[in-house]
Backbone as JSON, one array per atom type, in Angstrom:
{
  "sequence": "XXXXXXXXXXXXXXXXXXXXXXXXXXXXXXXXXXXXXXXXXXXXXXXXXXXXXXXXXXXXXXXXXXXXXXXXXXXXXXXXXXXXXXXXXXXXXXXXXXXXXXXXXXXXXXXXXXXXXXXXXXXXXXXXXXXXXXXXXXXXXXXXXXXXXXXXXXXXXXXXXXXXXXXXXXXXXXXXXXXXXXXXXXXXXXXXXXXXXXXXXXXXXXXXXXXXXXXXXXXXXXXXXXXXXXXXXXXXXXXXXXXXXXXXXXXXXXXXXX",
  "N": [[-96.82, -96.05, -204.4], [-98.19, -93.68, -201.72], [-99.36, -90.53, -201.69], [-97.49, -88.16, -200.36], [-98.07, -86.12, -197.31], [-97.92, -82.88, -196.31], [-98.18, -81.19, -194.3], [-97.17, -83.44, -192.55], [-95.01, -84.26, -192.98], [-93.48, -81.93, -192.57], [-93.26, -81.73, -190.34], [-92.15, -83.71, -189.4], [-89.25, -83.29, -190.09], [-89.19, -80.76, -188.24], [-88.44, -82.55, -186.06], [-86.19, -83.82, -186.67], [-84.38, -82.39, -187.17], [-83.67, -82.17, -184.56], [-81.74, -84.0, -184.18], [-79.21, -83.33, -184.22], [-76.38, -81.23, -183.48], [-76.05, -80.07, -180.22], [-78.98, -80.96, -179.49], [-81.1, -79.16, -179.01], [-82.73, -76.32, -179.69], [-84.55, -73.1, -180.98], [-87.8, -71.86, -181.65], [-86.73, -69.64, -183.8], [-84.58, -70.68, -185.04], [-85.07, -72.84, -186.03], [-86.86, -72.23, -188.02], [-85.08, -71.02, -189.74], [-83.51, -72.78, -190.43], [-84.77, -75.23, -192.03], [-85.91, -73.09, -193.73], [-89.0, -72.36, -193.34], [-91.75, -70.22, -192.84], [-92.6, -68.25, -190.21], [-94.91, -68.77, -188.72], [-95.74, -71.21, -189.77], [-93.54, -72.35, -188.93], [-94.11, -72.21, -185.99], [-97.11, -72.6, -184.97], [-96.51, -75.77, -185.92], [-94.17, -76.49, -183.64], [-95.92, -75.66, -181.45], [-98.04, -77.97, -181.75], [-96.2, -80.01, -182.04], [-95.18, -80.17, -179.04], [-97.67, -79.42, -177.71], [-97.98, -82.25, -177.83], [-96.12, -84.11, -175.97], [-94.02, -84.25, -177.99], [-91.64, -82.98, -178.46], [-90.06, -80.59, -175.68], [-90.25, -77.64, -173.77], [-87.39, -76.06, -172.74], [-86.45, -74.76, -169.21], [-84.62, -73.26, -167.92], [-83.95, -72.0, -170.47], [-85.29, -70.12, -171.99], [-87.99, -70.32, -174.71], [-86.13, -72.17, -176.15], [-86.37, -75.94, -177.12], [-86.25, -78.89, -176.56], [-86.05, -83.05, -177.53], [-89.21, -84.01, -176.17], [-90.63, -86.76, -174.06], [-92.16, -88.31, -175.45], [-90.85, -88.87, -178.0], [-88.91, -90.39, -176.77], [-90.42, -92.69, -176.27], [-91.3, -93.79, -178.27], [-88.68, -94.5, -179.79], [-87.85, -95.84, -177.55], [-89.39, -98.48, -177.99], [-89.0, -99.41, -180.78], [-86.31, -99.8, -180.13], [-86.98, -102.08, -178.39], [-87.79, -103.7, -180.33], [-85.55, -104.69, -181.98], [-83.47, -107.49, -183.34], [-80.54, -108.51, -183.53], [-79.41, -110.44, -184.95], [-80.94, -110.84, -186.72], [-80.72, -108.2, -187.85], [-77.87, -107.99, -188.47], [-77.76, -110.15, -190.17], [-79.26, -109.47, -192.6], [-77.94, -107.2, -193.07], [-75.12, -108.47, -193.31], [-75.8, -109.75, -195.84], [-76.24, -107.58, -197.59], [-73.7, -106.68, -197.54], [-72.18, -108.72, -198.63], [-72.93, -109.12, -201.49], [-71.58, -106.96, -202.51], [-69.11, -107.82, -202.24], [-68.67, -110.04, -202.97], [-67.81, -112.21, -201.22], [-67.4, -114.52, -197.92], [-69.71, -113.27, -195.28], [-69.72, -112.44, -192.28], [-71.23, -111.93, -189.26], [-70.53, -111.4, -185.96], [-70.45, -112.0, -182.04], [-69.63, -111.56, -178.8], [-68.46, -114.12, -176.1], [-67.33, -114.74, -172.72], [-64.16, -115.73, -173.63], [-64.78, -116.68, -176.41], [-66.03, -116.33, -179.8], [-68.83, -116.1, -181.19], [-70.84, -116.89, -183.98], [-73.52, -114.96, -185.51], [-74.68, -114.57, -187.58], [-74.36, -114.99, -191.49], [-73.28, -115.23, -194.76], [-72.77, -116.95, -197.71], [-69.9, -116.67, -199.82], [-70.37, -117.22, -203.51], [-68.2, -117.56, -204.72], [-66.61, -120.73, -206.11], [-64.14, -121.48, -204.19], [-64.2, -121.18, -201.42], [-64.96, -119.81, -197.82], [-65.79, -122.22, -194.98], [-68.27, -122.28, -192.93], [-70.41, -121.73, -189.97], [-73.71, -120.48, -188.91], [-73.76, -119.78, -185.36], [-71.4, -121.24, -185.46], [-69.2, -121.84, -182.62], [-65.91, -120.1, -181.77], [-62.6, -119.72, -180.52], [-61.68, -116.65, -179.59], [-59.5, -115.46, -180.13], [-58.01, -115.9, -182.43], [-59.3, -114.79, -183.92], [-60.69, -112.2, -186.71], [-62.72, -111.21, -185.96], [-62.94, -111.66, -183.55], [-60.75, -110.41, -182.19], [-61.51, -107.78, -182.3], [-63.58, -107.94, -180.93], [-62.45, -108.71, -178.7], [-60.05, -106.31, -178.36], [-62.41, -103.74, -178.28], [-62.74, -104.04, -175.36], [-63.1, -103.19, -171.37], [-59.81, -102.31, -170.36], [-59.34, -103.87, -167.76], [-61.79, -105.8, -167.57], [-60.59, -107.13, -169.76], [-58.06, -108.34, -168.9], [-59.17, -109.48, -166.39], [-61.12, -111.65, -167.93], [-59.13, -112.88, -169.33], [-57.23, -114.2, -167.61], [-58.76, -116.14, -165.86], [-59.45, -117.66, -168.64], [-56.84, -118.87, -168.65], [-54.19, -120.57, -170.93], [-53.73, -120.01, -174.0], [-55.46, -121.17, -176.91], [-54.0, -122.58, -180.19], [-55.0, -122.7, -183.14], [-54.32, -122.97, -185.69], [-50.42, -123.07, -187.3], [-50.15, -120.58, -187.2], [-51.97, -118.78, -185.45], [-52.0, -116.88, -182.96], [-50.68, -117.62, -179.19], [-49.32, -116.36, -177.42], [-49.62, -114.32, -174.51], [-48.53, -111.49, -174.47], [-48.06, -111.21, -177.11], [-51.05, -111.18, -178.35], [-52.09, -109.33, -176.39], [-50.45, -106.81, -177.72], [-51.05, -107.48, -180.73], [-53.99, -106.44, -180.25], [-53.61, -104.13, -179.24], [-52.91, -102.77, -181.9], [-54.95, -102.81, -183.4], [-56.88, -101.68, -182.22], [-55.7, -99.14, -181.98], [-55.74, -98.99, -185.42], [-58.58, -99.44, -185.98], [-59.88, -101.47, -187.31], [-59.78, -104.98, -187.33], [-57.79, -107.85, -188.15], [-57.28, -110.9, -189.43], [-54.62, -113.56, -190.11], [-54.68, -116.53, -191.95], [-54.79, -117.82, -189.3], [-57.43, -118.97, -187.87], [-58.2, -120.72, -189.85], [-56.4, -122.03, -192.33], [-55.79, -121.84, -194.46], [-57.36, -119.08, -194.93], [-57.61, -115.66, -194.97], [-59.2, -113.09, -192.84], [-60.88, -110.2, -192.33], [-62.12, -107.59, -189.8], [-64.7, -105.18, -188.52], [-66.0, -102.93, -185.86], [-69.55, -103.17, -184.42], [-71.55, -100.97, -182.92], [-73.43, -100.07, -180.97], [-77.07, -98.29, -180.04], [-75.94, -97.2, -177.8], [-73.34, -96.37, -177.9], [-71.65, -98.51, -177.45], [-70.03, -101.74, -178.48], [-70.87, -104.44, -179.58], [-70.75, -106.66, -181.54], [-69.57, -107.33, -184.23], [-68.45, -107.53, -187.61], [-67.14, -109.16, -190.35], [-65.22, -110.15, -193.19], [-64.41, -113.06, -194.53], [-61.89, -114.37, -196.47], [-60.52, -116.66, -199.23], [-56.35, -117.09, -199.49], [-55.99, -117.27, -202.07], [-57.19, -115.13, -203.15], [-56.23, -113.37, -201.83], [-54.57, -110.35, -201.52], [-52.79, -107.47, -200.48], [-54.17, -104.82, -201.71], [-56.73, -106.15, -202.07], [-56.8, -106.28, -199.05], [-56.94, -103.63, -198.18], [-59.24, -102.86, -199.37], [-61.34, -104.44, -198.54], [-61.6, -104.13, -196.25], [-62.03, -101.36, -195.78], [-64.91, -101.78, -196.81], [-65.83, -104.08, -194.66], [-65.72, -101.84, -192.8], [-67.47, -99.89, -193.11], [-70.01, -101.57, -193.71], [-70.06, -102.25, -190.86], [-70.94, -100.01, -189.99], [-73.07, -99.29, -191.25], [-74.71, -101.57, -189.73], [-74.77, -100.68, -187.51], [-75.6, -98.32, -187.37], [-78.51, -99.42, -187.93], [-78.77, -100.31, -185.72], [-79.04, -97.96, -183.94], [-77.06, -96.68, -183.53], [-75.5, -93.5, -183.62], [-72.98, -92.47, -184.33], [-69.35, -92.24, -183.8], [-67.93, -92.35, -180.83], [-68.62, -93.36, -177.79]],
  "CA": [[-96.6, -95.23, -203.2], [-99.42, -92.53, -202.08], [-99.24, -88.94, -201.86], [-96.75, -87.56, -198.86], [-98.7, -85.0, -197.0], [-96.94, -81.98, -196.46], [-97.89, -80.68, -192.55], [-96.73, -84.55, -191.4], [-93.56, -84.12, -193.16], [-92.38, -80.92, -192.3], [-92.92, -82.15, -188.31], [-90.84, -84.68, -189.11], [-89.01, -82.45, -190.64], [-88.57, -80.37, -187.2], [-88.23, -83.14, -184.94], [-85.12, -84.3, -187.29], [-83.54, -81.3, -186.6], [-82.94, -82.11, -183.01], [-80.8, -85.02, -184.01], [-77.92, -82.78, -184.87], [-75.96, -80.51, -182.42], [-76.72, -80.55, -178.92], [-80.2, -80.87, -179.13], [-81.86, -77.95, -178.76], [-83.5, -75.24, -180.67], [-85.51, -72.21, -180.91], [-88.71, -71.81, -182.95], [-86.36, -69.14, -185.01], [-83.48, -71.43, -185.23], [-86.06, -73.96, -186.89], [-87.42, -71.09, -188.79], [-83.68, -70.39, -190.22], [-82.55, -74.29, -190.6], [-85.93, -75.08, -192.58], [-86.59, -71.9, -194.42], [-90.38, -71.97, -193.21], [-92.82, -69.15, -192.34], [-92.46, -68.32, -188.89], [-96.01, -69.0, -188.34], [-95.7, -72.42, -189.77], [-92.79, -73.23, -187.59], [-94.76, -71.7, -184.35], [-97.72, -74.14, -184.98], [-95.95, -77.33, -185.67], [-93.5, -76.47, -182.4], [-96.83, -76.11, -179.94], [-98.8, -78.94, -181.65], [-95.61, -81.17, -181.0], [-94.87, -79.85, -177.6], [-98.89, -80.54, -176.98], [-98.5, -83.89, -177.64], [-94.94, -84.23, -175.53], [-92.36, -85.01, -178.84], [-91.41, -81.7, -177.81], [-90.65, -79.8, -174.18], [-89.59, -76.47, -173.85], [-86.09, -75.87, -171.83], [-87.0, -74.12, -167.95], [-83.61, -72.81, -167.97], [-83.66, -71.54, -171.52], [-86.86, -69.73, -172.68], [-87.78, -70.23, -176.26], [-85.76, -73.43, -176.62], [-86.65, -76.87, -176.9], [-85.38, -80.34, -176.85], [-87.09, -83.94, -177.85], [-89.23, -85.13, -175.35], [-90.94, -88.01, -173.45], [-92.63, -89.14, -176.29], [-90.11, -89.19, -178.69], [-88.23, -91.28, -176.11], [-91.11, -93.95, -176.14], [-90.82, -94.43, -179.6], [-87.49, -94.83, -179.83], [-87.35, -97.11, -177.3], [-90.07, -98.93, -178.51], [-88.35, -99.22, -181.98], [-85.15, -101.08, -179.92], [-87.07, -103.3, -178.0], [-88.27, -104.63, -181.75], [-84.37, -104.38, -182.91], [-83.24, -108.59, -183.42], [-78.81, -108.22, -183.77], [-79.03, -111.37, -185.64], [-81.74, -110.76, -188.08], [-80.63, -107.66, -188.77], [-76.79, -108.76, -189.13], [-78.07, -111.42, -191.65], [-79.58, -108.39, -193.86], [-76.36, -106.06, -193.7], [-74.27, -109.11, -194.18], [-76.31, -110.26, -196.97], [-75.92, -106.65, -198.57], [-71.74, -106.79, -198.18], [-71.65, -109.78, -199.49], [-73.47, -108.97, -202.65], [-70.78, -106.17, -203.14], [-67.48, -108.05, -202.45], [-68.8, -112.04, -203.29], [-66.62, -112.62, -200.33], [-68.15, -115.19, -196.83], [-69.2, -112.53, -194.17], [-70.19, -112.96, -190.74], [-71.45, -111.0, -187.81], [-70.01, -112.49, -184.38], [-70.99, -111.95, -180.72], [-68.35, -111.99, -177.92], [-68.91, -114.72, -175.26], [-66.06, -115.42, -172.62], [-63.12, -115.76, -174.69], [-64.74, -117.42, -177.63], [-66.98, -115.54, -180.41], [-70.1, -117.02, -181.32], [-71.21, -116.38, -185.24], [-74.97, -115.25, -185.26], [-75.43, -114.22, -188.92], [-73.52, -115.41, -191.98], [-73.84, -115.25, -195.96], [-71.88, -117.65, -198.23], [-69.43, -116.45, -201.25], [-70.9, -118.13, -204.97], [-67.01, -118.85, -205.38], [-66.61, -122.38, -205.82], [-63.47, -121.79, -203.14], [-64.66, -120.13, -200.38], [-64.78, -120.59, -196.64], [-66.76, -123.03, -194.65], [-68.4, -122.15, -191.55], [-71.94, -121.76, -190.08], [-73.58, -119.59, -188.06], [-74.01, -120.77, -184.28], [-70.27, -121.76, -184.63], [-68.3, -120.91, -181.53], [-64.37, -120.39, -182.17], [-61.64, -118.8, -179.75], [-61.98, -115.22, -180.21], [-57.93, -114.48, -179.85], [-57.57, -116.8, -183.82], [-60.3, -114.6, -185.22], [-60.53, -111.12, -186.71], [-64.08, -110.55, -184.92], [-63.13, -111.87, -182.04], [-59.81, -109.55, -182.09], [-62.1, -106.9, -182.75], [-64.36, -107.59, -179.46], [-61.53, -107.97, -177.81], [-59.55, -104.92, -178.27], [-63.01, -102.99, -177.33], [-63.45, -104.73, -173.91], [-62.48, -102.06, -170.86], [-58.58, -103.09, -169.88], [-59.9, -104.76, -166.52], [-62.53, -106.56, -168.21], [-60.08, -108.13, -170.72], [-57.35, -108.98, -168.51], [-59.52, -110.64, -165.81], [-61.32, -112.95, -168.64], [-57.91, -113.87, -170.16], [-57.01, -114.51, -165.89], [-59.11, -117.02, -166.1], [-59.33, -118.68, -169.43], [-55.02, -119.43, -169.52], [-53.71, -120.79, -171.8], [-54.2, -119.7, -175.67], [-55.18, -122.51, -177.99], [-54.08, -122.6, -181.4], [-56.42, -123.7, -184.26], [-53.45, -123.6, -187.02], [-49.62, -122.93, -186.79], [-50.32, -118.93, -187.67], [-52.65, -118.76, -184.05], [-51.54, -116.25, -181.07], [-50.54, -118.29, -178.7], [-48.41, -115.85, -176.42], [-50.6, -113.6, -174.34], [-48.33, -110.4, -174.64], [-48.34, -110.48, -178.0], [-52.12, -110.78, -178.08], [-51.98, -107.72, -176.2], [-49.73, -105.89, -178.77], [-52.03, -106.97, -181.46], [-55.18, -106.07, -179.95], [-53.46, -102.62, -179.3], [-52.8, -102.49, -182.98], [-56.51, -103.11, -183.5], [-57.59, -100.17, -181.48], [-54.97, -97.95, -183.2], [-56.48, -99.0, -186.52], [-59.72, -99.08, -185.92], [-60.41, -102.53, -187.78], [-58.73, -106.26, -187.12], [-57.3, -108.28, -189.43], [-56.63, -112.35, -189.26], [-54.33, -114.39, -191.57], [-54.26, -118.04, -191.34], [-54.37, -117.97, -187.67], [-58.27, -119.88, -187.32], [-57.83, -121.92, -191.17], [-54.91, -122.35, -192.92], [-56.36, -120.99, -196.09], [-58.13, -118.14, -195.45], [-57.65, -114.54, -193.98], [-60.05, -111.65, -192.47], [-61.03, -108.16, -191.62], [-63.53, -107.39, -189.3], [-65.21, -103.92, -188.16], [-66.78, -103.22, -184.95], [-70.9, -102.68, -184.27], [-72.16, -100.14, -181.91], [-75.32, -99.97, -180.27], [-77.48, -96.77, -179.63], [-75.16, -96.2, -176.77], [-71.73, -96.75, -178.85], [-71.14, -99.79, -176.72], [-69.38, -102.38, -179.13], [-71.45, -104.85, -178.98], [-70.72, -107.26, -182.57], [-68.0, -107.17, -185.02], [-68.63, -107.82, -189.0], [-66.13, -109.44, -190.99], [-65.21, -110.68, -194.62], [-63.33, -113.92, -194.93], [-61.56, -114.28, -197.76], [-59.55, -117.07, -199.07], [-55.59, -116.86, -199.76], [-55.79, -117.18, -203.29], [-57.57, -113.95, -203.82], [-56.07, -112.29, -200.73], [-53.83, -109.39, -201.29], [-52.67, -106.33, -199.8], [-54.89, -103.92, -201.97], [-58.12, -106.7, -201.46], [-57.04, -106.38, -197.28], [-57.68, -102.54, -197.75], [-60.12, -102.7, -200.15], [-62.27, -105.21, -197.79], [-61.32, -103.23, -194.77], [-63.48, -99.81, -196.21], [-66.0, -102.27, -197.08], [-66.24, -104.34, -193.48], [-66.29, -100.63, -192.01], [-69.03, -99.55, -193.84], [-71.25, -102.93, -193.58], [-70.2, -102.21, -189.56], [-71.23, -98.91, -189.68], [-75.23, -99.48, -191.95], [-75.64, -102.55, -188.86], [-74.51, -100.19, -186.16], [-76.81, -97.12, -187.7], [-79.58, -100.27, -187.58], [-79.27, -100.62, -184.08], [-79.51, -96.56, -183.43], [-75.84, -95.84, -183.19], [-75.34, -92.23, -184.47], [-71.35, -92.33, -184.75], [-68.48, -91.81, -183.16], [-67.6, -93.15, -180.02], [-69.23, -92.38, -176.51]],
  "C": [[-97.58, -94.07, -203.19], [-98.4, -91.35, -201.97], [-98.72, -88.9, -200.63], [-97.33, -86.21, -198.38], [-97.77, -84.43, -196.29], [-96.41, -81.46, -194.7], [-97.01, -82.18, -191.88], [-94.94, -84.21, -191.92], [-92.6, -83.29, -192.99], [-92.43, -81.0, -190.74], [-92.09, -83.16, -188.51], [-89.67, -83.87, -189.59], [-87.84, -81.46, -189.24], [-87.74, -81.29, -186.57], [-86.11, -83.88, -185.55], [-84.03, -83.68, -187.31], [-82.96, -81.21, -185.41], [-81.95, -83.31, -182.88], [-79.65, -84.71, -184.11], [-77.64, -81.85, -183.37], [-76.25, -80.65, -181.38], [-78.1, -80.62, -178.54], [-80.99, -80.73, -178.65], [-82.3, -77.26, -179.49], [-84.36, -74.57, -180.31], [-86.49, -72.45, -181.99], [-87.57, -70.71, -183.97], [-85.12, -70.11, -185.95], [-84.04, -72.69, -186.7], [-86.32, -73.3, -188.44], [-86.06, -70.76, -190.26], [-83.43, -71.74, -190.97], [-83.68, -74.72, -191.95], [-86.91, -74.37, -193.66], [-88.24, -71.99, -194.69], [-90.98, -70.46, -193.16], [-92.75, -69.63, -191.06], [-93.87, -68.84, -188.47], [-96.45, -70.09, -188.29], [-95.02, -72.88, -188.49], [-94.14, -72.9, -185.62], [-96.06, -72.63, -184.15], [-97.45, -75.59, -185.07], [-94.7, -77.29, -184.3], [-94.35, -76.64, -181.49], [-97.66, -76.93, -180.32], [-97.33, -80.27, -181.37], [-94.72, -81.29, -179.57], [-96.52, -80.25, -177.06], [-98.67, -81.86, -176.96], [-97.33, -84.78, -177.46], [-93.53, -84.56, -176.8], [-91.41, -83.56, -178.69], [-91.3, -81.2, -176.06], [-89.61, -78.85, -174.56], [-88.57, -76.48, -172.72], [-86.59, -74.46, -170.94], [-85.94, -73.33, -167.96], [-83.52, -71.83, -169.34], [-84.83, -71.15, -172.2], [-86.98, -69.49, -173.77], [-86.91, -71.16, -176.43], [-86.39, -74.46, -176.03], [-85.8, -78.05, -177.3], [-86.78, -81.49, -176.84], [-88.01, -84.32, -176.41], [-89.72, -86.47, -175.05], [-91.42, -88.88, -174.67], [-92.1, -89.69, -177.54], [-89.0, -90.52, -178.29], [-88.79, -92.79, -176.08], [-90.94, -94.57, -177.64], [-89.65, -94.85, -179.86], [-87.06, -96.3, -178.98], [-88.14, -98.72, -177.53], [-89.36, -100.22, -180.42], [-86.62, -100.01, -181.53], [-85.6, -102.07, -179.28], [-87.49, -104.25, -179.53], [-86.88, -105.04, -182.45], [-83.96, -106.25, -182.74], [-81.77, -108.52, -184.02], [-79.44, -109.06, -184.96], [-79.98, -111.44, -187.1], [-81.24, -109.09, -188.96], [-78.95, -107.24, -189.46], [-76.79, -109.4, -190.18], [-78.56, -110.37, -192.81], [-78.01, -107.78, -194.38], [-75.28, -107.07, -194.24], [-74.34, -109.88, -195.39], [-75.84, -108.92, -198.12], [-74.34, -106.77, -198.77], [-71.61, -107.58, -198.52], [-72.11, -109.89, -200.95], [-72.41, -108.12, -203.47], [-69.89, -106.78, -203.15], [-67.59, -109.74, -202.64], [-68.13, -112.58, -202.19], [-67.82, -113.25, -199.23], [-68.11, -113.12, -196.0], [-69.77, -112.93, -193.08], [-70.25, -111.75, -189.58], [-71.4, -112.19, -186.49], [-70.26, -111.63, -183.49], [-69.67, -112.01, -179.88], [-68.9, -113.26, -176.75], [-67.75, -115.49, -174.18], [-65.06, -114.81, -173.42], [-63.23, -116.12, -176.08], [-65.76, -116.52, -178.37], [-67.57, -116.92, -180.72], [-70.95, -116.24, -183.28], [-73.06, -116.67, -184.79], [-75.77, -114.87, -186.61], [-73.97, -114.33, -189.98], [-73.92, -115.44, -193.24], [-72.67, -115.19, -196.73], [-71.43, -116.54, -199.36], [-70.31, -117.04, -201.99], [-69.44, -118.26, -205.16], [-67.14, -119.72, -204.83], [-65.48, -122.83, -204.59], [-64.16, -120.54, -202.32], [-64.88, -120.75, -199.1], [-65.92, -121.16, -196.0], [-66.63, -122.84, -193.2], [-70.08, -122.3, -191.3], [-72.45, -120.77, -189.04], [-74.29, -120.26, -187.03], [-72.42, -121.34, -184.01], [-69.44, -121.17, -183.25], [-66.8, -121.22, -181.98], [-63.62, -119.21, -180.78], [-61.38, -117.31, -180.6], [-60.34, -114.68, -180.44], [-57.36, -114.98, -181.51], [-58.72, -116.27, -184.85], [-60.22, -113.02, -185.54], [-61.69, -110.25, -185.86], [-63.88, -110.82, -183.64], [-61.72, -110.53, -181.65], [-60.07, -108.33, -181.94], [-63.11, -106.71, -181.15], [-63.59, -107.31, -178.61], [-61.09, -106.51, -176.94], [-60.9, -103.83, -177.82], [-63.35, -103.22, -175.86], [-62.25, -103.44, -173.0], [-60.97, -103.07, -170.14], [-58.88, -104.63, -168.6], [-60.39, -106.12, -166.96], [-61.75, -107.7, -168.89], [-59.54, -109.21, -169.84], [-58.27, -109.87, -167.11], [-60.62, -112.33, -167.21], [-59.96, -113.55, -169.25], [-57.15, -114.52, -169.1], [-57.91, -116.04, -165.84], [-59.39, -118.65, -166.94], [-57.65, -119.71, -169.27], [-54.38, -119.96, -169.69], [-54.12, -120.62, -173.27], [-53.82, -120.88, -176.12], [-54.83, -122.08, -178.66], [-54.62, -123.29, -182.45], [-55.18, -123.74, -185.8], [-51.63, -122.56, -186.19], [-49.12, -121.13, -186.88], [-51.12, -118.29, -186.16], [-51.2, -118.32, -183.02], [-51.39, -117.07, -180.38], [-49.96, -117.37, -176.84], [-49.27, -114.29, -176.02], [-50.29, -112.18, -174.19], [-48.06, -110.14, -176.25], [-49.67, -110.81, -178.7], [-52.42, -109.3, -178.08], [-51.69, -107.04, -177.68], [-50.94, -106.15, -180.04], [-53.47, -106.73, -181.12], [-54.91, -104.07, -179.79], [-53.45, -101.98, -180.68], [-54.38, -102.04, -183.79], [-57.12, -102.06, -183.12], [-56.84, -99.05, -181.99], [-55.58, -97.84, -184.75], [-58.15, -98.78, -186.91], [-60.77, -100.83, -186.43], [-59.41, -103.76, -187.42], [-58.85, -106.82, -187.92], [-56.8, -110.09, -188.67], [-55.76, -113.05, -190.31], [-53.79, -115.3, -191.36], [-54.14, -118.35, -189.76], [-55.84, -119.1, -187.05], [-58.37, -121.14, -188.65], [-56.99, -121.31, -191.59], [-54.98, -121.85, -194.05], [-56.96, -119.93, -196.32], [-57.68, -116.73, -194.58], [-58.92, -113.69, -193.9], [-59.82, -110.79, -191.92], [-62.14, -108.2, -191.51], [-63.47, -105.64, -188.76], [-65.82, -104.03, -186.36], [-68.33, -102.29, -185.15], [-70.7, -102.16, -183.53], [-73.06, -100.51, -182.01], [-75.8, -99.03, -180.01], [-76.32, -96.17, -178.71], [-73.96, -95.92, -176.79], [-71.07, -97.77, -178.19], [-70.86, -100.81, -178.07], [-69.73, -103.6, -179.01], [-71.59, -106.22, -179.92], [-69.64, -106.49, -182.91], [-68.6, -108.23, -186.43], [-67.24, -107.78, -189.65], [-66.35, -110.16, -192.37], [-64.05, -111.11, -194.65], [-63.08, -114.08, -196.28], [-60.43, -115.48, -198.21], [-58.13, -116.95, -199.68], [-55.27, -116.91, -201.58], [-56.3, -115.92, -204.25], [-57.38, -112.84, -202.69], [-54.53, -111.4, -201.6], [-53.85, -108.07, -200.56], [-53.51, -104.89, -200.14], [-56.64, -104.39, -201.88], [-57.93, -106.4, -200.07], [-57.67, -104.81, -197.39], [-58.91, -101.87, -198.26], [-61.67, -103.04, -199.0], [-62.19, -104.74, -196.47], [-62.32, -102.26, -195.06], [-64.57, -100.65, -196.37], [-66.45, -103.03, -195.55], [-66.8, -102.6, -192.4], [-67.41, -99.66, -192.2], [-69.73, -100.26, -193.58], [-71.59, -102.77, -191.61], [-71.36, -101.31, -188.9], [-72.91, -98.62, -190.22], [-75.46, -100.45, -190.36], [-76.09, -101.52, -187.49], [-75.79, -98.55, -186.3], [-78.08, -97.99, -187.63], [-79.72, -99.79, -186.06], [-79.45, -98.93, -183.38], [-78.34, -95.92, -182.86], [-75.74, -94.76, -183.9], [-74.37, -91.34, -185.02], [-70.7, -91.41, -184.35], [-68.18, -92.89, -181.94], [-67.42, -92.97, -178.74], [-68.57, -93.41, -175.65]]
}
């Protein structure tokens, strides 16, 4: 690795500073946050206001916020963003920590669609692929898209699809208590399946964001019943919400929930 030169890094340095609070700032504010030399900060503020990653606030003299050019990069930097390739990384890393199948799913309709996937090494472990489509109401990712979809939204796709299949004798079937657990889901924050799409296995999934906190994927870790318990469900719960939360910081979510 070479040598990190010092003026590029303390502009990044500034500009990193406007990712926090309402993003804004004074050159002293910088000056304060930074513990520079005012003189430093006052040159790296009007060489990156010359060259727009910077504009000064008309309303507010002596503050600034990011601008235009910071915006091109950025968006630059999501048109390159690929869900599924970079699902297949993050779910490659949680699965290294908990040996467990995981999977990043898509919503589509009523049915999720797996677009990134990375096997257990136990010799039992679950069998799926990615590309499968399954009814999203028998899965924990799909339970998970669900419950973020806006009320309207839901209830006219479930207006349409109705009738709930069942894929084993553990499968929702009855579309108010759907509901109820999808409300549960949004109270918790994470969804949970057991035996409801195979007969042998349960999950917990998370939900993705997207730069704009739109909900947009759902990461889960199947697990099968022979090594499921109640301290693995919450164990693998902190761990799906974490793996959610590295994909969803991929895609330029910055957390919380807009």
């Amino acid at each position: 690795m070479g040598r990190l030169v010092p003026a590029v890094t303390r502009a990044l340095d500034v500009l990193e500073l406007f990712l926090e609070g309402d993003g804004t700032l004074s050159a002293p504010d910088i000056t304060r946050k930074l513990q520079l030399p005012r003189t430093t900060v006052h040159e790296l503020v009007t060489t990156l206001a010359a060259r727009s990653y910077l504009v000064s606030l008309p309303e507010q003299p002596g503050r600034y916020r990011l601008g235009v050019r910071a915006y091109q990069l950025g968006s630059r930097y999501a048109e390159q963003l690929d869900l599924a390739a970079e699902g297949q990384q993050v779910a490659r890393e949680v699965a290294e920590t908990c040996d467990e199948t995981v999977h990043v799913a898509i919503l589509e309709d009523l049915d999720v669609i797996y677009i990134a996937k990375v096997d257990s090494t136990h010799a039992v472990r679950m069998v799926s692929a990615a590309g499968r489509r399954l009814p999203a109401h028998c899965t924990a990712v799909g339970k998970m898209l669900l419950a973020s979809l806006p009320p309207d939204e839901l209830a006219l796709r479930m207006a349409e699809e109705g009738e709930l299949v069942a894929m084993t004798h553990h499968s929702i079937t009855d579309p108010d208590a759907l509901h109820a657990a999808l409300a549960a889901v949004r109270e918790r924050g994470v969804a949970t399946e057991h035996r409801e799409s195979n007969p042998d296995v349960s999950c917990v999934a998370a939900p993705v964001r997207d730069s704009a906190g739109r909900v947009v994927a759902a990461l889960s870790i199947s697990v099968p019943m022979i090594r499921w318990t109640e301290d693995r469900e919450r164990e693998l719960a902190d761990l799906a919400a974490k793996g959610a939360g590295d994909l969803s910081a991929r895609l330029g979510h910055r957390g919380g929930r807009h």
